[in-house]
BAFI-3210 file (N, C-alpha, C; in Angstrom, 3 decimals, decimal comma, padded with zeros to 6 digits):
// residues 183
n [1|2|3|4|5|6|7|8|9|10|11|12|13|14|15|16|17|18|19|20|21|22|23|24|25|26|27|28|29|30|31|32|33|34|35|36|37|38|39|40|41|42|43|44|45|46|47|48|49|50|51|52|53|54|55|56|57|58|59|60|61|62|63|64|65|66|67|68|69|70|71|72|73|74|75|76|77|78|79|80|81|82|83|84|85|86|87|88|89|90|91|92|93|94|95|96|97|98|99|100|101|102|103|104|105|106|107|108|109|110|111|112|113|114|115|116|117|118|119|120|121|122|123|124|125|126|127|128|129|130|131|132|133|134|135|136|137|138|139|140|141|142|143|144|145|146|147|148|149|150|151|152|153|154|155|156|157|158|159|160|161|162|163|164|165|166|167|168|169|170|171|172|173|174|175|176|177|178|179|180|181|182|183]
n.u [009,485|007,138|003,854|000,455|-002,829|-005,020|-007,804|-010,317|-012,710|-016,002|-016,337|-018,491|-020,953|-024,810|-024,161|-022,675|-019,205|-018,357|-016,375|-014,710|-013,891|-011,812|-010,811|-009,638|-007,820|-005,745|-004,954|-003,697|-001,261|-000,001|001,395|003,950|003,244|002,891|001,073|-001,337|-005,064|-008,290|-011,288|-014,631|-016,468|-016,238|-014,143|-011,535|-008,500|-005,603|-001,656|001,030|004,287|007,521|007,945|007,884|006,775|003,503|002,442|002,922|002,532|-000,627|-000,534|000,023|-001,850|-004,331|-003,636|-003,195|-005,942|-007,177|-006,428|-006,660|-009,888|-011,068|-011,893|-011,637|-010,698|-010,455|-007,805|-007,030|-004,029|-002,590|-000,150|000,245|001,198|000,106|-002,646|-003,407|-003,051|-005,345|-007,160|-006,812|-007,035|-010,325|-012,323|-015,219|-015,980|-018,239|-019,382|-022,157|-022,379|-020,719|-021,184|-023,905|-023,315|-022,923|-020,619|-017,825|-015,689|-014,234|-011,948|-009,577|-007,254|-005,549|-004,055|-006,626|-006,679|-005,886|-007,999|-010,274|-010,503|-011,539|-013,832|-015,359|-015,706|-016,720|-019,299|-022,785|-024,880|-027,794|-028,059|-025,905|-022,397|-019,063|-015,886|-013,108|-010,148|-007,129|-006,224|-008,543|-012,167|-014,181|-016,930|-019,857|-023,284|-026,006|-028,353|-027,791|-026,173|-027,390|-028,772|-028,107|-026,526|-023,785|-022,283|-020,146|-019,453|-020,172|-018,187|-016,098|-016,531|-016,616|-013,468|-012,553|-010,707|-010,165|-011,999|-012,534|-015,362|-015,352|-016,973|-016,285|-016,179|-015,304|-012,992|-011,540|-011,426|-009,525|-007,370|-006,308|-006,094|-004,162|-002,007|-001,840|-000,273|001,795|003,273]
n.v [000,786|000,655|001,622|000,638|-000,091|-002,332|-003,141|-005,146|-006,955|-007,240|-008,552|-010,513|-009,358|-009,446|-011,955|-013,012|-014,910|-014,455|-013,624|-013,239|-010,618|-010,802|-013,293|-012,701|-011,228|-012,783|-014,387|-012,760|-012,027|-014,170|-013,776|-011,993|-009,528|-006,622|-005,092|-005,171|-004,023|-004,035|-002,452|-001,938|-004,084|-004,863|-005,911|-003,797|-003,147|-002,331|-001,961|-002,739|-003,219|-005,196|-005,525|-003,939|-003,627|-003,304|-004,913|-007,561|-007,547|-007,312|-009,994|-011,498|-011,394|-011,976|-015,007|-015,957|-015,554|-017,377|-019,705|-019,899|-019,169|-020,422|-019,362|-016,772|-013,246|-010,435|-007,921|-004,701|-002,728|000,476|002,541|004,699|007,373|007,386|006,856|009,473|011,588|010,472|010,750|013,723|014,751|014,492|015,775|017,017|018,618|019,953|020,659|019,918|017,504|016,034|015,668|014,026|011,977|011,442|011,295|009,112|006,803|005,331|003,092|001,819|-001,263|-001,133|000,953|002,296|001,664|004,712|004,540|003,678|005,531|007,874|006,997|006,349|008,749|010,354|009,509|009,972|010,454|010,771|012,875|012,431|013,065|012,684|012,227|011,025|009,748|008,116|006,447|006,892|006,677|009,476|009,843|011,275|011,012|012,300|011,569|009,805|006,373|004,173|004,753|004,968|004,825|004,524|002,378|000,662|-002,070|-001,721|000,607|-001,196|-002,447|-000,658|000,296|-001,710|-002,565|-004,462|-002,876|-001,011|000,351|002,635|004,746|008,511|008,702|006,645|006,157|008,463|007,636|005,101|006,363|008,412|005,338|003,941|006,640|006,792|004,517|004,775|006,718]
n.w [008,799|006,369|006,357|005,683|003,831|003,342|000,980|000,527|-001,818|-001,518|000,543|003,354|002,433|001,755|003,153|001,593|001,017|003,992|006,821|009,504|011,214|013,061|012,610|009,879|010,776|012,473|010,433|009,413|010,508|011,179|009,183|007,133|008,430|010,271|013,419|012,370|011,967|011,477|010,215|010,445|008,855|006,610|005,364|005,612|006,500|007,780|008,447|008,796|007,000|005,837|003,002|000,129|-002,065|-003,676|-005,343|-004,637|-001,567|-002,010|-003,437|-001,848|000,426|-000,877|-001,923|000,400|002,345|000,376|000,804|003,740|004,132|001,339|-000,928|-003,215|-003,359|-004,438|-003,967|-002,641|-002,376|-000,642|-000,462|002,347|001,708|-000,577|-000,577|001,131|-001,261|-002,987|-001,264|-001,257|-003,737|-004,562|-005,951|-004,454|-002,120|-000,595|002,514|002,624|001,455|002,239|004,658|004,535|003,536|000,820|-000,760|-002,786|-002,993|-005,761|-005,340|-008,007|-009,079|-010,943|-013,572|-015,760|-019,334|-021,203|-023,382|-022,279|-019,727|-021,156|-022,401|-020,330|-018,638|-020,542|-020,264|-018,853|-015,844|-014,302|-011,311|-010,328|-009,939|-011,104|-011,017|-012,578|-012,640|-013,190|-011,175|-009,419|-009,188|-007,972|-006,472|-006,322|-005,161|-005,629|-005,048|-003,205|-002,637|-002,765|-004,652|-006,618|-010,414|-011,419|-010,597|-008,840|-010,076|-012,755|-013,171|-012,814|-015,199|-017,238|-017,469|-017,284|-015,019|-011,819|-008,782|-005,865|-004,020|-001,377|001,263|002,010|004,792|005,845|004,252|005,666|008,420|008,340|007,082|009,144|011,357|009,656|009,750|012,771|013,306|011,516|013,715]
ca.u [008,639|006,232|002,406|-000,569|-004,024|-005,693|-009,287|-010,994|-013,901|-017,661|-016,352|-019,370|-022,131|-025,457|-023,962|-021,680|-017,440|-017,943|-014,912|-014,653|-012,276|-010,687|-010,050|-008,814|-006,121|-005,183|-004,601|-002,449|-000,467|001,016|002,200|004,870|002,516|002,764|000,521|-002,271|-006,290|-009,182|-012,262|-015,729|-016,596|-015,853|-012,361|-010,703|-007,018|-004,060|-000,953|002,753|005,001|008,796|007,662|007,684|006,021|002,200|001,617|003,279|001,495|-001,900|-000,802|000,409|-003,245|-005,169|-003,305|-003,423|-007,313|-008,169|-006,112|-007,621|-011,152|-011,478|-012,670|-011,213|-011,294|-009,608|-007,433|-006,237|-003,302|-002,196|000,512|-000,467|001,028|-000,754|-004,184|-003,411|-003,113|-006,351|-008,133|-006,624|-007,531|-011,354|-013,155|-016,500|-015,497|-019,235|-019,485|-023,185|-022,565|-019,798|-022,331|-024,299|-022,566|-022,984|-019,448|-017,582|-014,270|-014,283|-010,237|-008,942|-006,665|-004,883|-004,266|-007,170|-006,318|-006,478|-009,508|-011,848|-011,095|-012,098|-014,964|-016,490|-015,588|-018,203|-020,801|-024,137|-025,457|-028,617|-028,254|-024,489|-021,702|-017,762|-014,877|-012,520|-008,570|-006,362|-006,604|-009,749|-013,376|-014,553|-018,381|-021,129|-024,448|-026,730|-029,600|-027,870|-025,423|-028,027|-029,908|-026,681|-026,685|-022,395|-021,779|-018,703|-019,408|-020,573|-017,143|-015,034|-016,602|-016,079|-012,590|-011,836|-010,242|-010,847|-012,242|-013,912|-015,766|-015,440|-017,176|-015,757|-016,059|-014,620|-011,691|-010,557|-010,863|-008,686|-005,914|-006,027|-005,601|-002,855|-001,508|-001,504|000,770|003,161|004,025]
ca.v [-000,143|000,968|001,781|-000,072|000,189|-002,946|-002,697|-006,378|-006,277|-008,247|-009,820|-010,275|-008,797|-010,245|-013,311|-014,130|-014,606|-013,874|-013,435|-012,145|-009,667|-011,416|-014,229|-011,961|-010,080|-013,857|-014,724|-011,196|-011,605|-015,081|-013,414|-010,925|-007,901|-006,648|-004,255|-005,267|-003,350|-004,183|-001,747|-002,649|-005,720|-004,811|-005,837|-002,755|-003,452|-001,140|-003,164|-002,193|-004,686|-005,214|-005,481|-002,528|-003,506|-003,550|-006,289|-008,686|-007,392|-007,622|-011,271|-012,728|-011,386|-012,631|-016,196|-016,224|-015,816|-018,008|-021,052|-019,856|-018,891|-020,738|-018,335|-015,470|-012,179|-009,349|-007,300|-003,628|-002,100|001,400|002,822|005,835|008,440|006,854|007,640|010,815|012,090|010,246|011,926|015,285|014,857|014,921|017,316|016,787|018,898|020,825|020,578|019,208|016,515|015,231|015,144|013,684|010,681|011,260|011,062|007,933|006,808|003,721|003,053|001,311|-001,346|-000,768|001,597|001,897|002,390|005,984|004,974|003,522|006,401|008,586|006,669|006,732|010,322|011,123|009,277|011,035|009,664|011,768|013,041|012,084|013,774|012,004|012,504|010,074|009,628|006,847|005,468|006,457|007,636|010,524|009,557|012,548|010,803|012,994|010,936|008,690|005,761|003,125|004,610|005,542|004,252|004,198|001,481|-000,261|-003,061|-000,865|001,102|-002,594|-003,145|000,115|000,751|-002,792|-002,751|-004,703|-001,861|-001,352|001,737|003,479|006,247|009,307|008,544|005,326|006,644|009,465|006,760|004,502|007,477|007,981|004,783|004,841|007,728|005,956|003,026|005,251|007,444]
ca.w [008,072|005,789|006,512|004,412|003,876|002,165|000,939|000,280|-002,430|-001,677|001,396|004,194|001,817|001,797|003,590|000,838|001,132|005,154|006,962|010,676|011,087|014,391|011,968|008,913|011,408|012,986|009,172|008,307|011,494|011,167|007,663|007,525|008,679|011,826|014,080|011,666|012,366|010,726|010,816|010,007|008,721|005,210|004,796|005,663|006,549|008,813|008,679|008,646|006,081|005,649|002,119|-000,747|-003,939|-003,662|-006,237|-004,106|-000,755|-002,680|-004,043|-000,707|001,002|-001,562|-001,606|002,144|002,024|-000,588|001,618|004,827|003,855|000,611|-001,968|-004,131|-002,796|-005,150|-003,134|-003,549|-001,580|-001,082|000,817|003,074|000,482|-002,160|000,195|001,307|-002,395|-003,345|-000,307|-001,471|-005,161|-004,170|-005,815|-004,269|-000,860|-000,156|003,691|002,918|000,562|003,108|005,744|004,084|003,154|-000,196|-001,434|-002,456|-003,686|-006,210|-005,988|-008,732|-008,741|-011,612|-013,934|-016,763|-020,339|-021,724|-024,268|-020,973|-018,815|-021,796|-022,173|-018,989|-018,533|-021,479|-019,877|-018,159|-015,074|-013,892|-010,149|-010,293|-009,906|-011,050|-011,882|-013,001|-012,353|-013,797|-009,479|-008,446|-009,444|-007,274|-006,895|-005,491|-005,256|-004,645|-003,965|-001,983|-003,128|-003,164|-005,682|-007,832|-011,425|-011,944|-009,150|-008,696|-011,129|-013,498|-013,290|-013,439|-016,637|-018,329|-017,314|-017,350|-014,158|-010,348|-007,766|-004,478|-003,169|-000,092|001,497|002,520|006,259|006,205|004,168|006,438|009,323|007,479|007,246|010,863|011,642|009,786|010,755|014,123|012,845|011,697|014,822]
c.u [007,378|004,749|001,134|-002,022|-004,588|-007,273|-009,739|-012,283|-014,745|-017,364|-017,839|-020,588|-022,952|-025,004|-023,147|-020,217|-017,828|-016,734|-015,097|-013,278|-011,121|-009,986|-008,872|-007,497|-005,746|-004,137|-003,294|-001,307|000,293|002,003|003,342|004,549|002,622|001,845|-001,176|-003,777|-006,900|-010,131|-012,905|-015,698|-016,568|-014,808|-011,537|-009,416|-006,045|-003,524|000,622|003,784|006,294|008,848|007,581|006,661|004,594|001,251|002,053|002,826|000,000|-001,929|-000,946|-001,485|-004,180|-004,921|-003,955|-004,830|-008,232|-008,020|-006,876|-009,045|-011,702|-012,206|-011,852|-011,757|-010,464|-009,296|-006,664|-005,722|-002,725|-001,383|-000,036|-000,260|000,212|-002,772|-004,312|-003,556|-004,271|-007,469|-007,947|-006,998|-008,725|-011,799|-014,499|-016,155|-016,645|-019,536|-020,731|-023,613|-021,589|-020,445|-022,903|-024,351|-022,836|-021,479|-018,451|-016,873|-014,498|-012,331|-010,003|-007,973|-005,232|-005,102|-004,894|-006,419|-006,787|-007,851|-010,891|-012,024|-011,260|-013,142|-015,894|-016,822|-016,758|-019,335|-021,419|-024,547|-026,213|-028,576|-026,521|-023,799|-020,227|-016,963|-013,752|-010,439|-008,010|-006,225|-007,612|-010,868|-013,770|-016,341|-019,396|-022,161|-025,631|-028,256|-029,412|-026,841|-026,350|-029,067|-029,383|-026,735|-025,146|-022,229|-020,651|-018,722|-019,709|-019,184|-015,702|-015,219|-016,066|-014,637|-011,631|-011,024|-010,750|-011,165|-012,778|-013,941|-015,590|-016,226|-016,747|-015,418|-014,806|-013,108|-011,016|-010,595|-009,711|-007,059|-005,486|-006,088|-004,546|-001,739|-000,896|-000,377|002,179|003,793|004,860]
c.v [000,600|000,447|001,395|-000,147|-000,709|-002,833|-004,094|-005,822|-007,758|-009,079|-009,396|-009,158|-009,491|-011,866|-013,993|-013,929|-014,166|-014,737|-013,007|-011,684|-009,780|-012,545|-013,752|-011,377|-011,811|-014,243|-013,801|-011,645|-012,963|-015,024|-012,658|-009,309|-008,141|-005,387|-003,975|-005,047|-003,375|-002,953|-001,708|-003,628|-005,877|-005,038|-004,524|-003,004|-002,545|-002,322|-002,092|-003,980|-004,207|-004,881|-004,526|-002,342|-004,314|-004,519|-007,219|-009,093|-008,110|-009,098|-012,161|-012,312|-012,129|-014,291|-016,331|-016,342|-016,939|-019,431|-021,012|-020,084|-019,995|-020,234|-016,673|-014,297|-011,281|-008,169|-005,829|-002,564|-000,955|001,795|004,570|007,384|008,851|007,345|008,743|011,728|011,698|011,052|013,558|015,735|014,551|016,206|017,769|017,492|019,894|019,816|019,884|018,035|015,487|014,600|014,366|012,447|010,825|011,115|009,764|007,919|004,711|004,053|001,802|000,769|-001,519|000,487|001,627|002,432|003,933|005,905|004,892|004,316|007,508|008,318|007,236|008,006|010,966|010,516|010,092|010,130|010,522|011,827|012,429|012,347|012,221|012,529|011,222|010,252|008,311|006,361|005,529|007,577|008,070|010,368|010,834|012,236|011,286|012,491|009,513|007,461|004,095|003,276|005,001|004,435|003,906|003,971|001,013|-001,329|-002,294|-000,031|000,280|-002,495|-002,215|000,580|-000,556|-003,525|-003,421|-002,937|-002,390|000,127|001,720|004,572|007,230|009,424|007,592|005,590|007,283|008,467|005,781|005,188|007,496|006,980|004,460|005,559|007,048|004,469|003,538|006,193|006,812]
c.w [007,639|006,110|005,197|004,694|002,950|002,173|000,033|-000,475|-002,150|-000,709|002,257|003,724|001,206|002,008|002,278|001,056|002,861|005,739|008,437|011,009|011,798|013,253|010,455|009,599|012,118|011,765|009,049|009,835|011,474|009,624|007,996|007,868|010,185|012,381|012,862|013,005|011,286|011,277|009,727|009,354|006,857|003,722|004,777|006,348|007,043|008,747|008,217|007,892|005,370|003,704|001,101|-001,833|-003,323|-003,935|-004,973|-002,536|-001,346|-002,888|-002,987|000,322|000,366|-001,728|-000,330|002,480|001,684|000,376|002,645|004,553|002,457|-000,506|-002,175|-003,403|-003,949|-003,747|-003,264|-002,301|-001,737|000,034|001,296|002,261|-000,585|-001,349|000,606|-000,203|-003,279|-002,733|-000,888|-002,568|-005,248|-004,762|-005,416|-002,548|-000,362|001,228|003,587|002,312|001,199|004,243|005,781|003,071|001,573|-001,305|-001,550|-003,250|-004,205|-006,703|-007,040|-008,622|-009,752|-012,688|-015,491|-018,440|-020,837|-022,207|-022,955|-020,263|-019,620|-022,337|-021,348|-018,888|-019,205|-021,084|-019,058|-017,462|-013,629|-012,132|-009,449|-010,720|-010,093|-011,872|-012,016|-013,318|-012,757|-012,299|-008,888|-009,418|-008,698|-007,512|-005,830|-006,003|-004,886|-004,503|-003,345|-003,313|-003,199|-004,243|-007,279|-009,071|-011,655|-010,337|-009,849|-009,834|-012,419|-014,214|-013,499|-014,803|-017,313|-018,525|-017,300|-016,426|-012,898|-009,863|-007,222|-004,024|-001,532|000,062|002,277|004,235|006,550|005,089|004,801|007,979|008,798|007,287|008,396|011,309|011,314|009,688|012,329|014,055|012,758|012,219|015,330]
res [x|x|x|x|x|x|x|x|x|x|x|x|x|x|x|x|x|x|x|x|x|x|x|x|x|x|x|x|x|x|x|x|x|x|x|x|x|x|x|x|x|x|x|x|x|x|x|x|x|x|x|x|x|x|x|x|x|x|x|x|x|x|x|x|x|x|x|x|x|x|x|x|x|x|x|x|x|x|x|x|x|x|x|x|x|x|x|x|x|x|x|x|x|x|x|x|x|x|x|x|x|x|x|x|x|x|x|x|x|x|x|x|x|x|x|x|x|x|x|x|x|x|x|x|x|x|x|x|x|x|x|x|x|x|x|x|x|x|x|x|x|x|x|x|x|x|x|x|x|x|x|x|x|x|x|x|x|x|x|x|x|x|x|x|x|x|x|x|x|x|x|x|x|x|x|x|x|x|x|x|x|x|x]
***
């Protein structure tokens, strides 16, 4: 049984859409997921599912949510291949910019049209480093991700697509967990 990694966008930020994560894995576990792990309070998601096709993962979480919780969440699922090859296609890999939390992955949850991710691509965004992939933008903020001008909403609009960022920490935890699912 296949290994999954969902990533919830704007839950439990500034007190809006909260969710506790005992109640989010109560939710995933009377579903067809099993050995489901949340980590941090961000909607981060480990779960193993009989299931294959992503859309239909993604649809049944996001249903399941909206009944439980009452409110829309956009939801974007990847299987552990599909994250390992995002992690590896990183080109932002200076030992002090990793440290330094400055690196951050806005995954995409579909795939943008050619003209938007040749758009974006030509944009300038001073003290910021990206690169841009038809699944994920590769973000290197180097003064920090709260003071970053190409945020996440910013990168919906131009590409037209849902996303949700991550940062480099909390992605390679996310692998290793699992990793740990599917031993």
């Amino acid at each position: 049984m296949p290994t999954y990694i969902a990533l919830l966008r704007g839950i439990n930020v500034s007190g809006q859409k909260k969710i506790k994560m005992a109640d989010l894995r109560a939710m995933l576990e009377k579903m067809p997921f099993q050995d489901v792990a949340t980590y941090i309070q961000s909607g981060n998601i480990v779960f193993r599912a009989a299931e294959t096709k992503k859309e239909h993962i993604q649809d049944a979480i996001k249903n399941g949510i909206a009944k439980a919780f009452g409110f829309d969440v956009p939801v974007l699922v990847r299987s552990v291949p599909d994250f390992k090859a995002i992690l590896s296609g990183n080109p932002y890999t200076e030992p002090e910019d990793l440290a330094a939390k400055k690196i951050y992955y806005v995954l995409l949850k579909n795939i943008p049209s050619d003209e938007t991710l040749f758009d974006l691509d030509q944009e300038n965004y001073p003290n910021e480093l990206f690169h841009v992939t038809s699944e994920c933008v590769y973000l290197n903020c180097k003064n920090g991700a709260g003071k970053a001008k190409l945020t996440n909403n910013i990168i919906e609009k131009k590409l037209q697509v849902e996303a949700t960022t991550r940062n480099h920490s909390t992605m390679l935890k996310l692998l290793e967990l699992a990793r740990n699912k599917t031993l």
